[in-house]
C-alpha positions in Angstrom: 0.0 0.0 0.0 3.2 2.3 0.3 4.1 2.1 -3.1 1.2 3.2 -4.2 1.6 6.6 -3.4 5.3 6.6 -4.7 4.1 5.3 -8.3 1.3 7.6 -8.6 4.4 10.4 -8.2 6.1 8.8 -11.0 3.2 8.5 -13.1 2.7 12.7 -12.8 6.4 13.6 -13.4 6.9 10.6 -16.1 3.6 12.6 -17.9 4.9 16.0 -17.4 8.0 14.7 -19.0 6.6 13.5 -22.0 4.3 16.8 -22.3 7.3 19.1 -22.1 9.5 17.3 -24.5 7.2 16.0 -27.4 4.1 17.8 -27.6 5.4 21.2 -27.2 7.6 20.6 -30.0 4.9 19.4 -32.3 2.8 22.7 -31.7 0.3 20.4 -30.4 0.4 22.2 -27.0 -0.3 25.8 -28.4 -3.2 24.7 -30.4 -4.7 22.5 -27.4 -4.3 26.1 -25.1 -5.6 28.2 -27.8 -8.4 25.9 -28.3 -9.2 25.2 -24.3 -7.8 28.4 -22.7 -9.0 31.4 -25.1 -12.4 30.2 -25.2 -13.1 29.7 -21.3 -11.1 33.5 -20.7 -13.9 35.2 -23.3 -16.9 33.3 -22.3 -15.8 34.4 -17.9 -15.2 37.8 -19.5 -18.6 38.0 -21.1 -20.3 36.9 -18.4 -18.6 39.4 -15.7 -19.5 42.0 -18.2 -15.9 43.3 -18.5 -14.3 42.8 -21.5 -17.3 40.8 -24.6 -14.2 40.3 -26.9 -11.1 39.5 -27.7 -8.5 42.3 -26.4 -7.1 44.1 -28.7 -4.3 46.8 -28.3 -3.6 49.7 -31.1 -0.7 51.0 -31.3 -0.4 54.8 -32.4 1.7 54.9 -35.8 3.6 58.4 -35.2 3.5 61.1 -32.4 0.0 63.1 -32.1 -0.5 66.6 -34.0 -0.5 69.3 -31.1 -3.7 70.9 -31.6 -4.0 74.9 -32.2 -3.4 76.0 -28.4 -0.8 73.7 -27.5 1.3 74.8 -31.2 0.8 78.6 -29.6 1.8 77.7 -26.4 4.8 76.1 -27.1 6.0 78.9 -30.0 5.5 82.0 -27.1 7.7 79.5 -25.3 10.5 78.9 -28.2 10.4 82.8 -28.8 10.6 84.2 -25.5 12.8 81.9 -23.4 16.2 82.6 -25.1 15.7 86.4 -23.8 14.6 85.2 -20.0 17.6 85.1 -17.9 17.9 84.3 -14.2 19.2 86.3 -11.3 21.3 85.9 -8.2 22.0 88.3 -6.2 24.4 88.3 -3.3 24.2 90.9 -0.3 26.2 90.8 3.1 24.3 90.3 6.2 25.8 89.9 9.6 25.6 87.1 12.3 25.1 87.4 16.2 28.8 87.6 16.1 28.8 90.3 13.9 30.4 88.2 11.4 30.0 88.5 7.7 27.2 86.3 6.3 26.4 86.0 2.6 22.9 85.6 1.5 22.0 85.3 -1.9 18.2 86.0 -3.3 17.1 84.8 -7.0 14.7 86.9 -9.3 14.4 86.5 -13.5 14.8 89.3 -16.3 15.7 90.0 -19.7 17.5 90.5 -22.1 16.6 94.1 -24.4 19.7 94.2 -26.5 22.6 92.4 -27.9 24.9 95.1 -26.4 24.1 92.9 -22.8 21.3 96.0 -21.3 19.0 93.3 -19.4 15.9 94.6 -17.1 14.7 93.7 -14.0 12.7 94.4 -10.7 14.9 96.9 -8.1 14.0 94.5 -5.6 15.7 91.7 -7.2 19.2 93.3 -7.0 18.8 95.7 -4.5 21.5 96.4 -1.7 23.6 93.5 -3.7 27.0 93.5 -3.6 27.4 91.0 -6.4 24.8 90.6 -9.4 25.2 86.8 -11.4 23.4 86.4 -14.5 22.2 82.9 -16.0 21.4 82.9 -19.7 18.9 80.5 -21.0 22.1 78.5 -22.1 23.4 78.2 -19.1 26.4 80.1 -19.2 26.9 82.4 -16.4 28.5 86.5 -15.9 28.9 88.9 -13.9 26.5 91.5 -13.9 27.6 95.5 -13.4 24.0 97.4 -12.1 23.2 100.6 -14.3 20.7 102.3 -12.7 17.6 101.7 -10.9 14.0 102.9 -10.4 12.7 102.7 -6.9 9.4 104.1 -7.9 8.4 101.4 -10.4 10.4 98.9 -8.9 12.7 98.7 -11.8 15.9 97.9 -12.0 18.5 98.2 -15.6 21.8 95.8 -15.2 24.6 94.8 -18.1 26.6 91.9 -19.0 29.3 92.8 -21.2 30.9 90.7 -24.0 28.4 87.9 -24.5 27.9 86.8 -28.1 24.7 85.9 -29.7 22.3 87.5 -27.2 18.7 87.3 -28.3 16.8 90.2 -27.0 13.1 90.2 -26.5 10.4 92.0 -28.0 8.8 94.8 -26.6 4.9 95.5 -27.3 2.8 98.2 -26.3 0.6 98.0 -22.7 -1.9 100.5 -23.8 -4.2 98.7 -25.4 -4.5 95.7 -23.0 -7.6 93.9 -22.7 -8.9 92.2 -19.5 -9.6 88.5 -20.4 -6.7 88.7 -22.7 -4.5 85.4 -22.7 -1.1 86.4 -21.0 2.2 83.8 -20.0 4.9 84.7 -17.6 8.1 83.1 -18.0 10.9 83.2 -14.9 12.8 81.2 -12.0 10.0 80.2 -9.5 11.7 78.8 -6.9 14.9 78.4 -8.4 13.4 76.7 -11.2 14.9 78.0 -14.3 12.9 77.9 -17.5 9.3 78.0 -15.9 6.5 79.2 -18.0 2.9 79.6 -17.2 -0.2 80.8 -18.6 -3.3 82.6 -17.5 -5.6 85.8 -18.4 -4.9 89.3 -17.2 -7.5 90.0 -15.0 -7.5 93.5 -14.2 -5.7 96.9 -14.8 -5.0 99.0 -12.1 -3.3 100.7 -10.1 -1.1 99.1 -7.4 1.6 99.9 -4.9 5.0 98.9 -5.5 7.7 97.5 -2.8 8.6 101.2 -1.6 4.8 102.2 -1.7 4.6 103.9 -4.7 1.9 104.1 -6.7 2.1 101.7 -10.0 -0.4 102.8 -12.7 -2.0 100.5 -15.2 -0.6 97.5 -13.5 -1.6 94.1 -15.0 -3.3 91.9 -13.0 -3.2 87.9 -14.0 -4.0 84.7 -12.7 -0.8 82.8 -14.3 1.1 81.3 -11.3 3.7 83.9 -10.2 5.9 83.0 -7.4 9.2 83.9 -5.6 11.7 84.3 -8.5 9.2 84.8 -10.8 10.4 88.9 -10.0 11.7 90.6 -13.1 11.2 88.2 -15.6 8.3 89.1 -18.4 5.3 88.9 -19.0 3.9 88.1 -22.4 1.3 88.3 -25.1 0.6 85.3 -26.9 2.7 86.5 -29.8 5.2 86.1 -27.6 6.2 89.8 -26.6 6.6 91.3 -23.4 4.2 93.5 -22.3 4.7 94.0 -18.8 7.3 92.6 -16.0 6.3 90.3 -13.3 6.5 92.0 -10.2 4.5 91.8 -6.7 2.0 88.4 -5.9 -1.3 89.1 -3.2 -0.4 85.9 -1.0 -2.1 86.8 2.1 1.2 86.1 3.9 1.8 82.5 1.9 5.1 82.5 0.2 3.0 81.3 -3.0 1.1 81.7 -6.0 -2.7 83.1 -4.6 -4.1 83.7 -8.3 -3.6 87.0 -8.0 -0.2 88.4 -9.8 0.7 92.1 -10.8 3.3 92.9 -13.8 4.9 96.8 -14.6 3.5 97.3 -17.8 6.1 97.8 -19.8 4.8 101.4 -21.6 6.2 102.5 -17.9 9.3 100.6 -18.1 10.0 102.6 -21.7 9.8 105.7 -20.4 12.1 105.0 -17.6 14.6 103.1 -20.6 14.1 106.8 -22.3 15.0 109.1 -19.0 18.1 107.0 -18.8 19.2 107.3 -22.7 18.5 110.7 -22.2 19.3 112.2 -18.4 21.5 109.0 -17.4 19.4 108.8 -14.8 16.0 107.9 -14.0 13.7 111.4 -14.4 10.3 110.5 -13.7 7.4 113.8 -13.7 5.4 114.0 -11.0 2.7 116.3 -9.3 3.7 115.3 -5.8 -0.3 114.9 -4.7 -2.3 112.0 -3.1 -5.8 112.3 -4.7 -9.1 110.2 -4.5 -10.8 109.1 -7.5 -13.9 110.5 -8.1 -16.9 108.0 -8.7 -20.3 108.9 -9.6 -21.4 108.1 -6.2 -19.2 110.0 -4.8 -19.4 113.1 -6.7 -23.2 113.0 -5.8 -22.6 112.5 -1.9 -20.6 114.9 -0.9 -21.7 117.5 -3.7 -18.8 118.0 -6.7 -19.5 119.7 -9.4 -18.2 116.9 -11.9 -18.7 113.2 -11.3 -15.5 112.6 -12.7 -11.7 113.3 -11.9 -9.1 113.1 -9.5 -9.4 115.0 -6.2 -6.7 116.3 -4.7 -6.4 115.0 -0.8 -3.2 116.0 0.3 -0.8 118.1 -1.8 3.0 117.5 -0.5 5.1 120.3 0.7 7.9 122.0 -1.7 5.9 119.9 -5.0 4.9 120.9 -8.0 1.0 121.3 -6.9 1.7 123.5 -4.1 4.5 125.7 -5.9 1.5 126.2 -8.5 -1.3 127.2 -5.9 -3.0 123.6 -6.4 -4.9 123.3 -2.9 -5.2 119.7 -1.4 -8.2 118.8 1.1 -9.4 120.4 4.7 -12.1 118.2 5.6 -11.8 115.0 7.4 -14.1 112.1 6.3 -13.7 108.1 6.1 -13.9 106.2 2.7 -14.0 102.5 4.7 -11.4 102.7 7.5 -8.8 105.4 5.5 -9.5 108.9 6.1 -9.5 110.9 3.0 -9.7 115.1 3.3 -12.3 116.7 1.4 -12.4 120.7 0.1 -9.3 120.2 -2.5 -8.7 121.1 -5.9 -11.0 118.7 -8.3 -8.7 117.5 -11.1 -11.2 116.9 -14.6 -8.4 117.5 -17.3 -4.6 117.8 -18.3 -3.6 119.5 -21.3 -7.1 119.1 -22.8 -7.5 115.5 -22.4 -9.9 114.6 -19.5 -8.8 112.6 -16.3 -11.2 110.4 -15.1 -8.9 108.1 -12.9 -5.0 107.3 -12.0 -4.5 105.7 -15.2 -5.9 108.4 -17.3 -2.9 110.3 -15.3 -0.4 107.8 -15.4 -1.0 107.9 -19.1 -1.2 111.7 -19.5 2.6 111.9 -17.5 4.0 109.4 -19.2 3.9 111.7 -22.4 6.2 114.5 -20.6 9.0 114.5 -18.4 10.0 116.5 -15.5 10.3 120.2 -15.8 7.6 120.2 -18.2 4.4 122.5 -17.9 1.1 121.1 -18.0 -2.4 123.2 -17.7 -4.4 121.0 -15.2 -8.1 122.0 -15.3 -9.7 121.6 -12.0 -12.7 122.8 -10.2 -12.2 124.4 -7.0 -15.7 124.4 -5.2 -18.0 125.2 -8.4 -15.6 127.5 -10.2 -13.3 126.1 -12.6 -10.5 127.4 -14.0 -6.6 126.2 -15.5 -3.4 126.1 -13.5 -0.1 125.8 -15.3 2.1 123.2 -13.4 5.9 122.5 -13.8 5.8 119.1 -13.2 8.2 117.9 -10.4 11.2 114.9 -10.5 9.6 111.9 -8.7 12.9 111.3 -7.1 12.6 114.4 -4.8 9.1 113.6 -3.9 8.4 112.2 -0.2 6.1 109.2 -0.7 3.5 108.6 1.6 1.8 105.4 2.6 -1.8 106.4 2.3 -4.1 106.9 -0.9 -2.8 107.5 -4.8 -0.1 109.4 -5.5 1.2 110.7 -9.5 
């Protein structure tokens, strides 16, 4: 009775044996688990409701056609990113020890000419005691700083000897739409070559890093984030029409949706004052005014429901060398107290002024030491005041309302 169990072993392995060695051979075996196996798998497979047929796998005979966004998202991208170069910037802080500590903080720009003139945000490179440049290729230099705009946050540096530099192209920010597709190209976090895409969302005006008023700036919901600073924004023709600057985080270190770029009509005139001055000589009226809403006009009785009025008009300026008269009565628009009684500003030159970026447009079209006619009402009579217009650099920024 012991063998039995022995021979019934042998039997199995002497069958597996002959299996393996002659029927395989013969093809016999592939046709027996074609004809066995491939039937039972489709007829569990149709009954679990998975698959009701054979499975069949296609195989895609070339790459996929990009369709008509991707093929324009990936030309602003081939256009604009030999222009984008990233920044470090190295400044000296000091330890508890009072020893000398480097810290180094990265931004993006680019490039405007092939003589090396690249543009960027002051903040990128300011108080730096060493500026390094990244070019699209990789290649590093030494950056030499120029001459810089604290105002607009703006910031001209050169690298010099550098063959084959492809500079961007400049369009005009006049005519921006909101719901206009826009990309952004920079450094994000260190990581070079980063583009993203969005809408602008809003023109307005904003207030830069030193509190400045920024007028016309582009609003955008294309991811912006640290290092993003400097670099450009862009139309989808590829061309720049503002420069990344400021995000609204609500104290997160992040993207929020809510990004704001110079536009880059701004940064030209800025470009021109330093072909033309060597320096930076931006006109101002050295006032903080309140825009005047319908509403507004109506509540507290102005003659115009329209214009800029003038609440505060800063010592030794323009306005107040030309008789301008700022505000004398206190009121609250939200929690910021605003002063009523000033001068009602309605036109410059002719052209009427209906808000800050009617301004900002009007004083990009002069410089400083030019005389304007504003026409303001002050109380119901109105009459025009001849301004020389002031150099932005001597005016004492304040923190509170609009300045121009």
């Amino acid at each position: 009775m012991k063998l039995r169990p022995v021979l019934l072993v042998l039997l199995l392995l002497s069958g597996f044996y002959y299996v393996t060695t002659h029927v395989q051979t013969s093809g016999a075996l592939s046709q027996w688990v074609h004809h066995t196996v491939a039937p039972l798998a489709a007829a569990t497979e149709g009954a679990t409701g998975a698959i009701t047929g054979p499975l069949e796998l296609t195989t895609a005979s070339a790459a996929p056609a990009f369709d008509t966004e991707e093929q324009q998202n990936i030309a602003v991208y081939k256009k604009a990113l030999p222009s984008v170069v990233n920044i470090t910037s190295t400044a000296m802080a000091f330890d508890f020890f009072n020893g000398p500590v480097p810290q180094q903080g990265q931004g993006s720009g680019f490039v405007l000419n092939k003589e090396g003139l690249i543009l960027t945000n002051n903040h990128v490179i300011d108080n730096a005691q060493r500026v390094e440049v990244t070019l699209s290729d990789k290649h590093k230099y030494k950056a030499t700083v120029l001459t810089v705009d604290k105002g607009h946050d703006l910031a001209l540096i050169k690298i010099n000897d550098v063959p084959n530099l492809t500079p961007a192209t400049l369009a005009e920010s006049a005519g921006l739409v909101v719901g206009q597709r826009v990309y952004a190209i920079g450094n994000p976090f260190g990581l070079s070559g980063t583009m993203t895409r969005g809408i602008i969302s809003a023109i307005r005006s904003i207030r830069g890093p030193e509190g400045n008023p920024i007028e016309d700036a582009i609003q955008t919901d294309a991811s912006v984030n640290p290092g993003n600073s400097g670099g450009p924004l862009l139309n989808s023709r590829g061309e720049v029409i503002g420069i990344t600057t400021l995000i609204a985080s609500n104290g997160a270190d992040q993207s929020s949706g809510i990004g704001f770029a110079i536009p880059i009509n701004t940064a030209k005139a800025v470009l021109d004052d330093f072909a033309k001055y060597g320096r930076v000589r931006r006109p101002s009226l050295d006032i903080v005014t309140l825009p005047i809403t319908p509403d507004i006009a109506e509540q507290i009785g102005l003659p115009a429901d329209y214009g800029l009025l003038i609440d505060r008009v800063l010592p030794g300026g323009a306005a107040e060398k030309a008789g301008l008269k700022g505000g004398t009565q206190k009121m609250y628009q939200g929690n910021m107290p605003v002063m009523l009684g000033g001068d009602l500003i309605v036109a410059m030159d002719g052209q009427d002024i209906a808000s800050g970026q009617d301004l900002s447009a009007a004083m990009n079209a002069h410089r400083a030491d030019d005389v304007v006619t504003l026409t303001v009402f002050r109380g119901k009579k109105k009459m025009d005041i001849k301004v020389k217009l002031g150099d932005a650099k001597d005016t004492v920024r304040s923190s509170r309302g609009q300045q121009a």
